[in-house]
DSSP file (Angstrom, degrees, kcal/mol; ACC not computed):
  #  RESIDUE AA STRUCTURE BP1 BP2  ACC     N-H-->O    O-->H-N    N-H-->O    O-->H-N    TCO  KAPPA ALPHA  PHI   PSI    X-CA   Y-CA   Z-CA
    1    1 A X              0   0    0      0, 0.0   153,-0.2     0, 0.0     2,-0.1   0.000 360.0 360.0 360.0 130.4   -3.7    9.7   22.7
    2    2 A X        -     0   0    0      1,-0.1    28,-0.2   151,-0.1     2,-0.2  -0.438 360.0-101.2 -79.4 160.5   -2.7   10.5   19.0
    3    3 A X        -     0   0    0    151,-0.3     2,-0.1   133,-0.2    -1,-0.1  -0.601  32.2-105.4-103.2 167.9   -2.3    7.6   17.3
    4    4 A X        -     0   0    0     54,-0.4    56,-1.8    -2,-0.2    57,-1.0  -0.278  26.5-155.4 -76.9 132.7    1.1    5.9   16.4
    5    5 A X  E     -ab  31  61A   0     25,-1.5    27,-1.7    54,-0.2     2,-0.5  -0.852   3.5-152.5-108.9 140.4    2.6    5.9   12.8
    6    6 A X  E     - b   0  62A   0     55,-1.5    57,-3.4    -2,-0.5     2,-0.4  -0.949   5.7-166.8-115.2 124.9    5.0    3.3   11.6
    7    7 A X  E     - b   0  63A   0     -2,-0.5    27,-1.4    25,-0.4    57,-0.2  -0.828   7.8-159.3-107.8 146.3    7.6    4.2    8.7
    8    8 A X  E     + b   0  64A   0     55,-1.6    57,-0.8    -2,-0.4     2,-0.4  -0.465  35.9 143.5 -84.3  33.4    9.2    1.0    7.4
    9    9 A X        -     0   0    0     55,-0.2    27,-0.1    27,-0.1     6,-0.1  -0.822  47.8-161.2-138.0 130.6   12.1    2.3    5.9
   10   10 A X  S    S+     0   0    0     -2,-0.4     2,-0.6     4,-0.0    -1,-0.1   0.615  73.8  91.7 -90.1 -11.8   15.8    1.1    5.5
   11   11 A X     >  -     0   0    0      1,-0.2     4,-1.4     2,-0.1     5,-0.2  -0.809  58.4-163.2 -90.1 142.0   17.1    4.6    4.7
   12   12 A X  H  > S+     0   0    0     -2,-0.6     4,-5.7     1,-0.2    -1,-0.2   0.946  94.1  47.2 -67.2 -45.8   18.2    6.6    7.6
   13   13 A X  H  > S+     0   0    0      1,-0.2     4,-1.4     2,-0.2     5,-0.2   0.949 106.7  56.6 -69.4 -31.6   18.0    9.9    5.6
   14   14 A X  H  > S+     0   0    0      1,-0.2     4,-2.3     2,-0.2    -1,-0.2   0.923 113.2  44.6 -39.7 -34.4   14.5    9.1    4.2
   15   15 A X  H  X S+     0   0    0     -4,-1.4     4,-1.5     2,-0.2    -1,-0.2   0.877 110.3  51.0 -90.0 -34.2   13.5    8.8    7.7
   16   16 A X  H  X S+     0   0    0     -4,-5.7     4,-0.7    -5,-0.2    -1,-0.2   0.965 114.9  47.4 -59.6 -60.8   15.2   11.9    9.1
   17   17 A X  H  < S+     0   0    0     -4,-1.4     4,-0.4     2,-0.3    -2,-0.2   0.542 107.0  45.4 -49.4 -34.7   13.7   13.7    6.6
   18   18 A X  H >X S+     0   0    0     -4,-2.3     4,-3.5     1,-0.2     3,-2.6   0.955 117.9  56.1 -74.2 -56.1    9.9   12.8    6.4
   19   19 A X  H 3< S+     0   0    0     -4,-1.5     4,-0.4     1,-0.4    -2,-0.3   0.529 106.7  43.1 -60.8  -0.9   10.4   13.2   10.2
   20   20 A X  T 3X S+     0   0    0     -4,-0.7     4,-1.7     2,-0.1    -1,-0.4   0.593 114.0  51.5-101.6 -13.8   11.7   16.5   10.0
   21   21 A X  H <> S+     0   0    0     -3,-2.6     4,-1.6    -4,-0.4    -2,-0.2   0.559 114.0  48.2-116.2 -23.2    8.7   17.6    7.1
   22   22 A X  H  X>S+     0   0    0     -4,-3.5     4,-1.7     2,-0.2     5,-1.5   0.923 106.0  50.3 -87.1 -27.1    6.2   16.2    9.6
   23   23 A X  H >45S+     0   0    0     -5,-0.5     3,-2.7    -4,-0.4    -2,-0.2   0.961 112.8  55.6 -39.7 -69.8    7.8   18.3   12.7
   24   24 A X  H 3<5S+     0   0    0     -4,-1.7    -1,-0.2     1,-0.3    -2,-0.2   0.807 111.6  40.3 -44.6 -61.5    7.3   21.3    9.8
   25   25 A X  H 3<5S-     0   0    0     -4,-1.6    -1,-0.3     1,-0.1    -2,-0.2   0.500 118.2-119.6 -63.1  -9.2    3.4   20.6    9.3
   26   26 A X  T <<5 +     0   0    0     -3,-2.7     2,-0.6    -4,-1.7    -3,-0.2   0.805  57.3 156.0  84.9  42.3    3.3   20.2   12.7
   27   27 A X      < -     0   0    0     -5,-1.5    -1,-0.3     1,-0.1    -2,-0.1  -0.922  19.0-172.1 -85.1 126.5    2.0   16.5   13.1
   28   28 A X        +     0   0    0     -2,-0.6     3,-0.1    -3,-0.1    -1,-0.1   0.406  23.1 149.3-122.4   1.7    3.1   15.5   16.1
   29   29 A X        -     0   0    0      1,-0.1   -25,-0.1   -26,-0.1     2,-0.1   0.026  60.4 -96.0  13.7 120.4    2.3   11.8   16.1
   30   30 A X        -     0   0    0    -28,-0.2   -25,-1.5   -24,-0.0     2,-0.4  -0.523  47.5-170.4  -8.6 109.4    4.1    8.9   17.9
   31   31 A X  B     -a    5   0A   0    -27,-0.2     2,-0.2    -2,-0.1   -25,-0.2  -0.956   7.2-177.3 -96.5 152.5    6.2    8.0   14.9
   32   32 A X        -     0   0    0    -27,-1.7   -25,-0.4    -2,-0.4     2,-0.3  -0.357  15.8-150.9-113.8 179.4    8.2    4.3   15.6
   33   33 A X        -     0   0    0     -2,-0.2     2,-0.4   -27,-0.2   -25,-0.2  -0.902  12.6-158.9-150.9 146.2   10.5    3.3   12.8
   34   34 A X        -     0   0    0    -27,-1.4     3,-0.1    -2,-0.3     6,-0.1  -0.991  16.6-147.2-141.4 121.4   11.6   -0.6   11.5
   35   35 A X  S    S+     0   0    0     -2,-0.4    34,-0.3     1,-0.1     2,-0.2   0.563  76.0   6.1 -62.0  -8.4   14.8   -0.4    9.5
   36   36 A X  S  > S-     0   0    0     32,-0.1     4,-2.5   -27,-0.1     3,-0.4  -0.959  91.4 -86.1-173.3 139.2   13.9   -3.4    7.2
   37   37 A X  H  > S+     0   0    0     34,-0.8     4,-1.3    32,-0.6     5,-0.2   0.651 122.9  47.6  -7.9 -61.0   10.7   -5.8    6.5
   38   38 A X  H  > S+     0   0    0     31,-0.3     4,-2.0     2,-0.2     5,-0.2   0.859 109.4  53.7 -69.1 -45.6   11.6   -8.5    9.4
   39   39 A X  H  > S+     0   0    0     -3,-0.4     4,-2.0     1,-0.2    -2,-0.2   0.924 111.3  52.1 -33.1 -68.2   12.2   -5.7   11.9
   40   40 A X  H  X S+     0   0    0     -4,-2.5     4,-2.0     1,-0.2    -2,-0.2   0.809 109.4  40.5 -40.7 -48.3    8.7   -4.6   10.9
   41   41 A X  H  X S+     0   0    0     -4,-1.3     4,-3.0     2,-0.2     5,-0.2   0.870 109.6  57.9 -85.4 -18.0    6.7   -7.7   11.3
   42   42 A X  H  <>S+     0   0    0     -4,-2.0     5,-1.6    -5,-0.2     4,-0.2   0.973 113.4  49.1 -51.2 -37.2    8.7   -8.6   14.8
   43   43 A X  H ><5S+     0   0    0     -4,-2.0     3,-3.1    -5,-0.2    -2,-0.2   0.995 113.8  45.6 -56.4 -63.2    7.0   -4.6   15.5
   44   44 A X  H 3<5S+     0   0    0     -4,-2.0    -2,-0.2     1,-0.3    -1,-0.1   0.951 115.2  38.6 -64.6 -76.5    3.8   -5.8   14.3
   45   45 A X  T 3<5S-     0   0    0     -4,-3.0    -1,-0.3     1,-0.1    -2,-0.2   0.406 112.9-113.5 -70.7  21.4    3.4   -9.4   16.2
   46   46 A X  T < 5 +     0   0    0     -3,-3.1     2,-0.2    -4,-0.2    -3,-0.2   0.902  60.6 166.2  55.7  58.9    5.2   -7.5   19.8
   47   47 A X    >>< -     0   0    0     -5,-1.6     3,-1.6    -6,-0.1     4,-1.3  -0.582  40.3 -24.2 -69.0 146.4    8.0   -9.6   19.4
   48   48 A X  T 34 S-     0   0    0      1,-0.2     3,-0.3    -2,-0.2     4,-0.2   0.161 138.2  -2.6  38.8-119.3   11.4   -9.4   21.1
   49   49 A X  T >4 S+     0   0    0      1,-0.2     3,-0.8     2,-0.1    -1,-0.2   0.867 132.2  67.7 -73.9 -27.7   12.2   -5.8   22.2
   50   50 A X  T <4 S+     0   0    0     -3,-1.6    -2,-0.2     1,-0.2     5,-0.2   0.882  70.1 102.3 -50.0 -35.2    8.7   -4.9   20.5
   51   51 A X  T 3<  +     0   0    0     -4,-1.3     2,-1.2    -3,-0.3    -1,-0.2   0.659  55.7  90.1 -37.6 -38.6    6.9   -6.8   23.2
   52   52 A X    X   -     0   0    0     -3,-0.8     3,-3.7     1,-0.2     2,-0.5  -0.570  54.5-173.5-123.0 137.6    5.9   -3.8   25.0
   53   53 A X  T 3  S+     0   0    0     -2,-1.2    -1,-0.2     1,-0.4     5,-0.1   0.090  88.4  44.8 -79.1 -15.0    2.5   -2.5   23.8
   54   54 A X  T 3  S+     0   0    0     -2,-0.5    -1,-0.4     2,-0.1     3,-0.3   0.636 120.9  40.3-105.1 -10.9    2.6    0.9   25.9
   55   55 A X  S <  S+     0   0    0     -3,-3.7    -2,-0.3     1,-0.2    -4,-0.1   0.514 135.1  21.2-106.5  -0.3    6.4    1.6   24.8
   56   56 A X  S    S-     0   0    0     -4,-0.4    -1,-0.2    -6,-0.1    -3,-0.2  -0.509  93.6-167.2-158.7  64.0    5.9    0.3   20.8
   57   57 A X        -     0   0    0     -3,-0.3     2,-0.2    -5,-0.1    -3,-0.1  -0.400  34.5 -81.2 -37.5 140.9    1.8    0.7   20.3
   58   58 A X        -     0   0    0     -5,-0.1   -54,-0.4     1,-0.1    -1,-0.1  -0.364  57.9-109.5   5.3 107.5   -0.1   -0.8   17.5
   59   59 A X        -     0   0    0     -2,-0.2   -54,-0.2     1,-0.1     3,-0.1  -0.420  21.0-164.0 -78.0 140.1    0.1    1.5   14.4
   60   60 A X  S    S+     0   0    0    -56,-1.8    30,-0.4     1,-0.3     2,-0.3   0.739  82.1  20.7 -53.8 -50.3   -2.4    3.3   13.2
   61   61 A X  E     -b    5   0A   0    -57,-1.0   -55,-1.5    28,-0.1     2,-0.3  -0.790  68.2-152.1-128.2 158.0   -1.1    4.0   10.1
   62   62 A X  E     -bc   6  91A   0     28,-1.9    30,-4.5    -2,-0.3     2,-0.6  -0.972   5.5-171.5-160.1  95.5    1.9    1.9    8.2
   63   63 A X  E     +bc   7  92A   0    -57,-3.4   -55,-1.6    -2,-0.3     2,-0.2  -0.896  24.1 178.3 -96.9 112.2    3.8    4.1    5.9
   64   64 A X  E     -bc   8  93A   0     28,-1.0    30,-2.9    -2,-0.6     2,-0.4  -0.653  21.9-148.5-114.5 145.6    6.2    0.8    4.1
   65   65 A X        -     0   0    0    -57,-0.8     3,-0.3    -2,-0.2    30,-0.2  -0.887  12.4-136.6-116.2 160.9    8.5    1.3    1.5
   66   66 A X  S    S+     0   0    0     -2,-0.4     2,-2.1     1,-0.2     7,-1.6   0.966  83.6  74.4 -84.3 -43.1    8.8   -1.7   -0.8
   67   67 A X        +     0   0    0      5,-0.2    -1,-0.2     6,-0.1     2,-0.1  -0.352  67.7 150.7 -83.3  51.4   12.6   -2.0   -1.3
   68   68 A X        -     0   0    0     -2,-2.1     5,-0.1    -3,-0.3     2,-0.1  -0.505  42.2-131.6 -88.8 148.6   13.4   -3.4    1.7
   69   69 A X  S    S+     0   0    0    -34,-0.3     2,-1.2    -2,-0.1   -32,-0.6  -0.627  93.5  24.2 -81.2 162.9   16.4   -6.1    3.1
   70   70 A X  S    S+     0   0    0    -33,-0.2     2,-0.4    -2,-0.1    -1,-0.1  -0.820 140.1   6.0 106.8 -87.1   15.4   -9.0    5.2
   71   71 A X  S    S-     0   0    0     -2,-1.2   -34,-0.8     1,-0.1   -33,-0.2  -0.948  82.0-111.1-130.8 144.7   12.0   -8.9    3.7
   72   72 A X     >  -     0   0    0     -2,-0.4     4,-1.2   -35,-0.1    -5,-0.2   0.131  21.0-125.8 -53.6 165.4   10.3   -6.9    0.9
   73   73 A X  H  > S+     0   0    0     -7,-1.6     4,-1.1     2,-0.2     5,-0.3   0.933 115.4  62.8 -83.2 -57.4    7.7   -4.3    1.6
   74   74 A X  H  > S+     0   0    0     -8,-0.4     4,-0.5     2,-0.2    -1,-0.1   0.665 104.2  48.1 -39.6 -42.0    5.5   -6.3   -0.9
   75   75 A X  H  > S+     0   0    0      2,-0.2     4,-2.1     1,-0.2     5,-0.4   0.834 116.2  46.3 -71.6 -58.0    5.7   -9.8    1.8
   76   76 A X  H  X S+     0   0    0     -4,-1.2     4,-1.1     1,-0.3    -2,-0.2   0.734 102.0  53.6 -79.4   3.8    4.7   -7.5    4.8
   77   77 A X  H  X S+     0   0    0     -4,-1.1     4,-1.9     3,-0.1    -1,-0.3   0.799 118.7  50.8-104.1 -40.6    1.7   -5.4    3.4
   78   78 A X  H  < S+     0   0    0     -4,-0.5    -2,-0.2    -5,-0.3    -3,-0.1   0.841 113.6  37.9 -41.7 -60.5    0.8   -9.6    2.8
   79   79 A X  H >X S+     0   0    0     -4,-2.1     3,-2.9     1,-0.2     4,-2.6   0.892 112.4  60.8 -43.5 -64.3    1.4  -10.8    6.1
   80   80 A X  H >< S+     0   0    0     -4,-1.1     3,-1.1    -5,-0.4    -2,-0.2   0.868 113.2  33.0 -33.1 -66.8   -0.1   -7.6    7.4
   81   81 A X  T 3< S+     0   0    0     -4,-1.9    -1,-0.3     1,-0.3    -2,-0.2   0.399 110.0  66.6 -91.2  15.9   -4.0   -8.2    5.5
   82   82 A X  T <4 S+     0   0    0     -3,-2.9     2,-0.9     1,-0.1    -1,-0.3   0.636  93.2  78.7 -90.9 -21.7   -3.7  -12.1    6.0
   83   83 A X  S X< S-     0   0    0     -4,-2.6     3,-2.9    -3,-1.1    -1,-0.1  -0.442  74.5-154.8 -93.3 129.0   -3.9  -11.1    9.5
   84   84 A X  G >  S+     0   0    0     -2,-0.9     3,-0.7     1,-0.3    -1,-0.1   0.766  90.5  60.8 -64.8  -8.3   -7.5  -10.2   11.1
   85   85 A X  G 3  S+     0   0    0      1,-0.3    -1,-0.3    -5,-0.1    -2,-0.1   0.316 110.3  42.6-103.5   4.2   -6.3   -8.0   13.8
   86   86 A X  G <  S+     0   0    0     -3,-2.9    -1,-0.3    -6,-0.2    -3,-0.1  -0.149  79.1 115.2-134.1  37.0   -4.8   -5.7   11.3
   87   87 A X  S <  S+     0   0    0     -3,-0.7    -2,-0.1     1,-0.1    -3,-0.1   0.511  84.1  33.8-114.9 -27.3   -7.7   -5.9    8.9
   88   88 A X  S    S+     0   0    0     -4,-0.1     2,-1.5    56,-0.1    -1,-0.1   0.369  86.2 122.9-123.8   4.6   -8.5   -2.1    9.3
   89   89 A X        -     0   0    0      1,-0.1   -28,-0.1    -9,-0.1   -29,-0.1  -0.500  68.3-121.8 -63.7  88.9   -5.2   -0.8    9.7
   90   90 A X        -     0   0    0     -2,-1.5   -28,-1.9   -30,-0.4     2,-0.8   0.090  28.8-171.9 -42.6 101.5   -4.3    1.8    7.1
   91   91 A X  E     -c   62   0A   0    -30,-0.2    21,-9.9    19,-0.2    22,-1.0  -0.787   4.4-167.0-113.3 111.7   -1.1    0.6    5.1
   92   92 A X  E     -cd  63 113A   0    -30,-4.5   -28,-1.0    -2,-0.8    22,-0.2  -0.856  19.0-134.8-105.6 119.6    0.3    3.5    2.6
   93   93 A X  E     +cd  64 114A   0     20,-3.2    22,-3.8    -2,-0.6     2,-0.5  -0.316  30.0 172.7 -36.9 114.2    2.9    2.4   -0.2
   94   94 A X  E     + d   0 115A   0    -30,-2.9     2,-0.3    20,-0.1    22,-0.2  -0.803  23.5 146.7-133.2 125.3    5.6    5.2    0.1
   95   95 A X  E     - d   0 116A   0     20,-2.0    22,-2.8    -2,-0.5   -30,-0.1  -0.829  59.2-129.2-162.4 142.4    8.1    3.7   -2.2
   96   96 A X  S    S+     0   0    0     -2,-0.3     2,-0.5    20,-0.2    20,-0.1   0.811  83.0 101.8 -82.8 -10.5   10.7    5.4   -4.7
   97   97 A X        +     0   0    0      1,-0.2    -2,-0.2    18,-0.1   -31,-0.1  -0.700  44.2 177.5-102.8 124.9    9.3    2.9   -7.5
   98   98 A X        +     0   0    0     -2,-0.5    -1,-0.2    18,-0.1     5,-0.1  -0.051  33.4 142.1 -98.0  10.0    6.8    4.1  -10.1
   99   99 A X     >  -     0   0    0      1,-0.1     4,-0.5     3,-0.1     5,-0.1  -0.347  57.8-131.6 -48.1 131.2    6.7    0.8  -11.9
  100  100 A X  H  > S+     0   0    0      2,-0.2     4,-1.2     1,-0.2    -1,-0.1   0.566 104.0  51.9 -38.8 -34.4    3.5    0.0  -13.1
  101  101 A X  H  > S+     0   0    0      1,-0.2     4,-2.7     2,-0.2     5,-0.2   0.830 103.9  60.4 -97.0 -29.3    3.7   -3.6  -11.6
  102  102 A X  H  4 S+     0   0    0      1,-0.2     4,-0.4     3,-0.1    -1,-0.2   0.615 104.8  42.5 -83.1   5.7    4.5   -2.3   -8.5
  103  103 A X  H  X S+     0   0    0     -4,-0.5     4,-1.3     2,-0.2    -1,-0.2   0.811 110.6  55.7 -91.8 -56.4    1.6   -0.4   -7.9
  104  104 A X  H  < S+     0   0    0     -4,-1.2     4,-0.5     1,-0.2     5,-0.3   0.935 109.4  46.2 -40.3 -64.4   -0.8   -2.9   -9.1
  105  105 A X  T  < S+     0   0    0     -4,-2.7    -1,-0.2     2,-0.2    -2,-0.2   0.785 111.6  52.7 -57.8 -34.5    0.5   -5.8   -6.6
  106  106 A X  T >4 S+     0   0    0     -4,-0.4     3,-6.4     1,-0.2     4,-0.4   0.881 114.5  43.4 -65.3 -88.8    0.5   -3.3   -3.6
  107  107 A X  T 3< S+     0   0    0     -4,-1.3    -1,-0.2     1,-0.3    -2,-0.2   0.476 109.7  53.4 -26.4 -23.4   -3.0   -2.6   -4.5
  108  108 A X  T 3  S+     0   0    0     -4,-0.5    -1,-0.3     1,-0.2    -2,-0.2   0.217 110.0  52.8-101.6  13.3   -4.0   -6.3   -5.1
  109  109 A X  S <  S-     0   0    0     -3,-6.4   -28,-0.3    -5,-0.3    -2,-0.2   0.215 128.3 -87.6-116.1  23.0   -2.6   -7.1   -1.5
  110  110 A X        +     0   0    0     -4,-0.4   -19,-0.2     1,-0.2    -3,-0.2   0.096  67.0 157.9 118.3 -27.5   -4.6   -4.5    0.3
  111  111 A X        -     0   0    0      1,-0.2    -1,-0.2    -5,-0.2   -19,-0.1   0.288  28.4-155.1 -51.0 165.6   -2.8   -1.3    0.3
  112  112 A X  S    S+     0   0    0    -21,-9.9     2,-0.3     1,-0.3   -20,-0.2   0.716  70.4   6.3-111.6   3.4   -4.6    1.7    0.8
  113  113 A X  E     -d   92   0A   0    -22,-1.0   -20,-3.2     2,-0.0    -1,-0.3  -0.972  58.4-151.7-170.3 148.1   -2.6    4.1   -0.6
  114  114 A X  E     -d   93   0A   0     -2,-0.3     2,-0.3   -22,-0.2   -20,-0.1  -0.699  17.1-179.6-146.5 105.2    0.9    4.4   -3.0
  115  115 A X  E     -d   94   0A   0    -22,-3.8   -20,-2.0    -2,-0.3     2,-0.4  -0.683  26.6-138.7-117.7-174.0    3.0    7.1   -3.0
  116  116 A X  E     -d   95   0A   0     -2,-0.3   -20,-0.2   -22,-0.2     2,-0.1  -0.924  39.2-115.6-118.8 123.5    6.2    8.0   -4.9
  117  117 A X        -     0   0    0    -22,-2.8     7,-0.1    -2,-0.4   -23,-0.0  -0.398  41.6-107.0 -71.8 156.3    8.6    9.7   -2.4
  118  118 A X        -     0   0    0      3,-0.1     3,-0.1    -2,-0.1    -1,-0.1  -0.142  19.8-121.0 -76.0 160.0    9.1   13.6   -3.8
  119  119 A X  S    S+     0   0    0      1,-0.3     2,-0.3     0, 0.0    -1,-0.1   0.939  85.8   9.7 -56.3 -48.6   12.4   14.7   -5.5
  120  120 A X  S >> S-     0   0    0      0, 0.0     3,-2.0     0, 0.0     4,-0.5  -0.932  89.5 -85.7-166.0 152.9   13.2   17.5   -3.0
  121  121 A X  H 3> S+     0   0    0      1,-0.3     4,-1.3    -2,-0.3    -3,-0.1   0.424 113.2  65.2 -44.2 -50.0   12.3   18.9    0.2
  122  122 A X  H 3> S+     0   0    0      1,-0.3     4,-1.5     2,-0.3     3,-0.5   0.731 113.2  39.5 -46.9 -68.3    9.1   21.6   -1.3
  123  123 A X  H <> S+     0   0    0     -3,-2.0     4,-2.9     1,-0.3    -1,-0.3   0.747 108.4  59.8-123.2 -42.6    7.1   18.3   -2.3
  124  124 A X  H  X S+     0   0    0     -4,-0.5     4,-1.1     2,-0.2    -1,-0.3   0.672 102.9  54.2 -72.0   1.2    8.0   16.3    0.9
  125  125 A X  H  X S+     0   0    0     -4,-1.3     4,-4.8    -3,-0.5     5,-0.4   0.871 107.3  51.3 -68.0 -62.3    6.4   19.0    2.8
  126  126 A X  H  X S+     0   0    0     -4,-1.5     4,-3.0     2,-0.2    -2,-0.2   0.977 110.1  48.6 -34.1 -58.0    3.2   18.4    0.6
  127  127 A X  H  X S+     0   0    0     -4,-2.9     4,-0.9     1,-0.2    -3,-0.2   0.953 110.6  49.9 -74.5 -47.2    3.2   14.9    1.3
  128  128 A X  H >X S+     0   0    0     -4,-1.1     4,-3.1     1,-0.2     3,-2.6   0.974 114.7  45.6  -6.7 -79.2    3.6   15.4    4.9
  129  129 A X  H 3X S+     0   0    0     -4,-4.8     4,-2.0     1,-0.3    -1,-0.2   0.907 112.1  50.7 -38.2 -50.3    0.9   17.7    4.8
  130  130 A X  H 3X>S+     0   0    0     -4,-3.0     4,-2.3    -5,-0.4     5,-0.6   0.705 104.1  53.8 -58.6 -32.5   -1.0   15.6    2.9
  131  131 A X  I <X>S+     0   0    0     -3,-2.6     4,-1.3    -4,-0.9     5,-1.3   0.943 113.6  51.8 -86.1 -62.2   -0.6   12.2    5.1
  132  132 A X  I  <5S+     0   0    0     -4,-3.1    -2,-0.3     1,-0.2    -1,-0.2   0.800 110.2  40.5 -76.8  -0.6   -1.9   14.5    8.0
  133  133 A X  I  <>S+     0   0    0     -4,-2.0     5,-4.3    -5,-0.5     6,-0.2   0.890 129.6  26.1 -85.2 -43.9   -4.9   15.9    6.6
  134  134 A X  I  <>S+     0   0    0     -4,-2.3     5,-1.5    -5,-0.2    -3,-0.2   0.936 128.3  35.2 -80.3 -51.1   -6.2   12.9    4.9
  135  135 A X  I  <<S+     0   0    0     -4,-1.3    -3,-0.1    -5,-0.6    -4,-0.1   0.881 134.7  26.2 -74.9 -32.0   -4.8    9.6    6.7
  136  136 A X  I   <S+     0   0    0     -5,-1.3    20,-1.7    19,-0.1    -1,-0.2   0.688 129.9  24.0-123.0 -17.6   -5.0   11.5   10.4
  137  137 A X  I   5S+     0   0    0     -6,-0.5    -3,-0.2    18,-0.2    -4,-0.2   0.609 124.5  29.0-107.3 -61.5   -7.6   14.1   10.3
  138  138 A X  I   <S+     0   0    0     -5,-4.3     2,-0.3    -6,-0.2    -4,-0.1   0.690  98.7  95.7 -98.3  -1.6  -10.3   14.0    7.9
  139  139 A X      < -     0   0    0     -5,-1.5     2,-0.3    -6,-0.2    16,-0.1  -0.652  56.5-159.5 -83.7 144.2  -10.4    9.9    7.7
  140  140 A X        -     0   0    0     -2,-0.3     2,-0.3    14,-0.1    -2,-0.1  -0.931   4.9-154.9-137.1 134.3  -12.8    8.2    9.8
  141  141 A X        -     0   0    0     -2,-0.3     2,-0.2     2,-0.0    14,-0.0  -0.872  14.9-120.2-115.7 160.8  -12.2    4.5   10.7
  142  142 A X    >   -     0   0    0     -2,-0.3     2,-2.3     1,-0.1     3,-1.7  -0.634  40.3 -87.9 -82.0 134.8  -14.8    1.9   11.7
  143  143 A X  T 3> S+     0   0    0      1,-0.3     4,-1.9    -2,-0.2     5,-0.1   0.153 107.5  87.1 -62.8   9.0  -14.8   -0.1   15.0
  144  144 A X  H 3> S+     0   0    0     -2,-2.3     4,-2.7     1,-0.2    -1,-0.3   0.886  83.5  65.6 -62.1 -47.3  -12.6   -2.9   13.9
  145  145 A X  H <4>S+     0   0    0     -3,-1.7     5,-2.0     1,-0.2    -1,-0.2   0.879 100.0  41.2 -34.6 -52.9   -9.9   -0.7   15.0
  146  146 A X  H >45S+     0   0    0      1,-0.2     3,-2.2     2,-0.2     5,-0.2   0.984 116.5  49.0 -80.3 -48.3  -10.5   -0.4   18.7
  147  147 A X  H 3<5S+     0   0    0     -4,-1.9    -1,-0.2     1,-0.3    -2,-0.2   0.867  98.5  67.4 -73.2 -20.9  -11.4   -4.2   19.0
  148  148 A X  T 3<5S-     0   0    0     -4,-2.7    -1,-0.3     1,-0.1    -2,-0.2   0.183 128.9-102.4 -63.8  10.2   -8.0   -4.9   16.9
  149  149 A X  T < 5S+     0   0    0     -3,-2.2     2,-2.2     1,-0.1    -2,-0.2   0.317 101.1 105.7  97.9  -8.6   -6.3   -3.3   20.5
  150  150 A X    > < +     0   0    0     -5,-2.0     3,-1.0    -4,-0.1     2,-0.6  -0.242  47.8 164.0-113.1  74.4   -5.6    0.4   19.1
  151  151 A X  T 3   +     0   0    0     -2,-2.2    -5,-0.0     1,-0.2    -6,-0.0  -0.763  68.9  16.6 -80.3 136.2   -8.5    1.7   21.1
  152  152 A X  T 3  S+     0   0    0     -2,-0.6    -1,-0.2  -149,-0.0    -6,-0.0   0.917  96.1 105.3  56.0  65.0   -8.1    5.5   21.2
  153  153 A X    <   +     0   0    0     -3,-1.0     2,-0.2  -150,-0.1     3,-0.1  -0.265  52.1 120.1-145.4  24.4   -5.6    5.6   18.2
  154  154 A X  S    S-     0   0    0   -153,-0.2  -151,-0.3     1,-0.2   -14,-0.1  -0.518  78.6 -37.6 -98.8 179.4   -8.3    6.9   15.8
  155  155 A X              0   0    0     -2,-0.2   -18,-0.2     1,-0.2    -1,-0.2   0.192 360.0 360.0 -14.9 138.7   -8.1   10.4   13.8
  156  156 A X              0   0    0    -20,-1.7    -1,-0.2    -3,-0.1   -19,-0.1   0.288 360.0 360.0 -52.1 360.0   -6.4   13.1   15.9
């Protein structure tokens, strides 16, 4: 089973679009989407409609954007590493903000990665590419993963 990606994101066109630039690189990945921060953590702790675990899996990867309603990207990448059962779960910033501060703080709450979504189409193909070569093929994760429930959700 390939494992499950979660985009965070409260635009609808961000999300058509990375999902059309991974269709183009031809990652074919379970992606889920949570329109906003609260949405997100309800995903996370199988909450509400989230509750089931074969129709809304355990992410593998957690692409978040910071500027979220409800709750902030910045609050759930918190929640996320306060909790042990998410401890090895790979959480990438993908944010329109290049502030300085905001980069720092991701990185001093655990993120593993920050990127700045691309202007225009040519560069979200790159990053596509980029998320599946590094984050889903060539990274290799350690066995917290499977006892954190997303057994057989490692590299593709």
């Amino acid at each position: 089973m390939l494992p499950t990606i979660l985009v965070v994101e409260d635009e609808e066109s961000d999300v058509f679009f990375l999902q059309k630039a991974f269709a183009k690189v031809g990652l074919t990945n379970p992606v889920q989407v949570a329109a906003h921060g609260g949405e997100a953590l309800s995903y996370l702790q199988g909450t509400g409609k989230y509750a089931d675990r074969e129709a809304f899996p355990l992410p593998y990867l957690i692409l978040l954007d910071l500027k979220l309603p409800h709750v902030l990207g910045l609050d759930v990448l918190k929640w996320i590493r306060e909790q042990p059962q998410f401890k090895s779960t790979i959480v990438v910033i993908l944010t329109s903000s290049e502030e300085t501060a905001d980069v720092d703080k991701a990185y001093a709450l655990g993120a593993n990665g920050y990127l700045v979504k691309p202007a225009d189409a040519g560069q979200l193909l790159g990053l596509a590419q980029s998320i599946k070569d590094f984050w889903l093929t060539q990274n290799r994760r350690g066995s917290a993963f499977a006892m954190s429930g997303g057994a057989g959700q490692g590299p593709a």
